[in-house]
C-alpha positions as CSV (number, residue, x, y, z in Angstrom):
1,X,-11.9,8.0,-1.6
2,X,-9.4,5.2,-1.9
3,X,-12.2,2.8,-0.1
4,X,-14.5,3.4,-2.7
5,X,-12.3,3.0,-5.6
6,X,-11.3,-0.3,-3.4
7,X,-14.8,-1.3,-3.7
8,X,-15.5,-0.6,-6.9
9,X,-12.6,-2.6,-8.2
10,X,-13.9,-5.8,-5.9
11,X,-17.9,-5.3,-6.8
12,X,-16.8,-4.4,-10.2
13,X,-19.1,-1.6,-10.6
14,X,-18.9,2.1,-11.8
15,X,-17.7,4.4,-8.8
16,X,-20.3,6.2,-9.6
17,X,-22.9,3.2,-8.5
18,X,-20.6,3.2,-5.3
19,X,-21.2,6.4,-4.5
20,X,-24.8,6.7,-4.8
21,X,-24.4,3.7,-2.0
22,X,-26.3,4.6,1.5
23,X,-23.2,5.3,4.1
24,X,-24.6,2.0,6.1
25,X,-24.8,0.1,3.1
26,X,-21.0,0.8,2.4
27,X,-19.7,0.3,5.8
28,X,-21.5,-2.7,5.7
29,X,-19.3,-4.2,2.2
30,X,-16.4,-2.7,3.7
31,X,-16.2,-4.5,6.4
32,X,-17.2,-7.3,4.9
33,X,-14.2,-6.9,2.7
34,X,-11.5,-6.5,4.7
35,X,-13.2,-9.6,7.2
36,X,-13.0,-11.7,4.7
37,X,-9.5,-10.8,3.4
38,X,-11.0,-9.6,-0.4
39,X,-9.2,-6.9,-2.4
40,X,-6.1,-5.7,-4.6
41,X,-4.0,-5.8,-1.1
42,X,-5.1,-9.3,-0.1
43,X,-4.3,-10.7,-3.6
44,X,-0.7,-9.2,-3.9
45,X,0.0,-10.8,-0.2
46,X,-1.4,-14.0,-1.7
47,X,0.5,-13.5,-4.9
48,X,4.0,-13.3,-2.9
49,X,3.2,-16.1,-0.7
50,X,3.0,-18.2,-3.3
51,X,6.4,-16.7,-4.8
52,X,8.0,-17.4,-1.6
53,X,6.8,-20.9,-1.6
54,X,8.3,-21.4,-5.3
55,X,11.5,-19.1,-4.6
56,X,12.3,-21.7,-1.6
57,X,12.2,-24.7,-3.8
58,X,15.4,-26.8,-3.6
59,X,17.1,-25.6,-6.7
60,X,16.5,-21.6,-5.8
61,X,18.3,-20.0,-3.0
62,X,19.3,-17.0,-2.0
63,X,23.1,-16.0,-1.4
64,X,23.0,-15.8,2.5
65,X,21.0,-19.5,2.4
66,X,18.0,-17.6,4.5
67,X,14.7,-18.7,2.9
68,X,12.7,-16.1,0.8
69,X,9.0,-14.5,2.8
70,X,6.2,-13.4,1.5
71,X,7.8,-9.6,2.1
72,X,10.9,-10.4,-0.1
73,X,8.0,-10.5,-3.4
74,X,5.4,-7.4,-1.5
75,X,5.2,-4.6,-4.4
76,X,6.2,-1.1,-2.9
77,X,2.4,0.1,-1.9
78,X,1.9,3.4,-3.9
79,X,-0.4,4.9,-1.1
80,X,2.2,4.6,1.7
81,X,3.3,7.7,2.7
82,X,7.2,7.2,4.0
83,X,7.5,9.6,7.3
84,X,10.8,11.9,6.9
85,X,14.1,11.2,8.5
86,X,14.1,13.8,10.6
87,X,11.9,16.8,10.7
88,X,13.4,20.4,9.2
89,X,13.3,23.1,12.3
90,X,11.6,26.5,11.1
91,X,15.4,27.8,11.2
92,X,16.6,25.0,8.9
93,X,13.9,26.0,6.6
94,X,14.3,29.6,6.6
95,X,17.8,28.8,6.1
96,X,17.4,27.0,2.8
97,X,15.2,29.4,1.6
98,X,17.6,32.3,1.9
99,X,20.3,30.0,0.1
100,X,17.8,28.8,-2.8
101,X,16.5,32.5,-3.3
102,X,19.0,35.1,-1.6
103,X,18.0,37.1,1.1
104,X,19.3,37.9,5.1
């Protein structure tokens, strides 16, 4: 669903117009798209390159002296989903369980 809000937001048309789109037709602009580096994502990387470029300017720096990248100016992406640590065991589980609710 993401793709098609994606699209929407570049064609600037109603989802709705999207979605009555014939699958081919849609694969077709997506690929399109993302070939031709169009979108939200490709603006904000464009948007923090040229922060970089700025930030790096002689009168800027930062404390270490290590010039500023593009990553240093990436907004957090809202749809990344960050993988756990470390997975819970079923017995790690049951065991916080029993200690949030009571029980054996």
């Amino acid at each position: 669903m993401r793709a098609v809000y994606r699209l929407a937001y570049i064609l600037r048309r109603d989802v709705a117009d999207i979605l009555r789109m014939s699958a081919q037709d849609f694969a077709r602009w997506d690929v399109w798209t993302r070939a031709e580096g169009i979108g939200p994502e490709y603006d904000r990387a464009r948007y923090a390159r040229q922060l970089a470029e700025t930030a790096n300017a002689p009168r800027f720096a930062k404390r270490d002296n290590a010039p500023y990248t593009a990553a240093d100016f990436m907004p957090a992406d809202p749809w990344r989903v960050e993988k756990p640590a470390h997975e819970l065991t079923f017995e790690q589980i049951q065991a916080q369980a029993s200690a949030m609710f009571g029980g054996p």
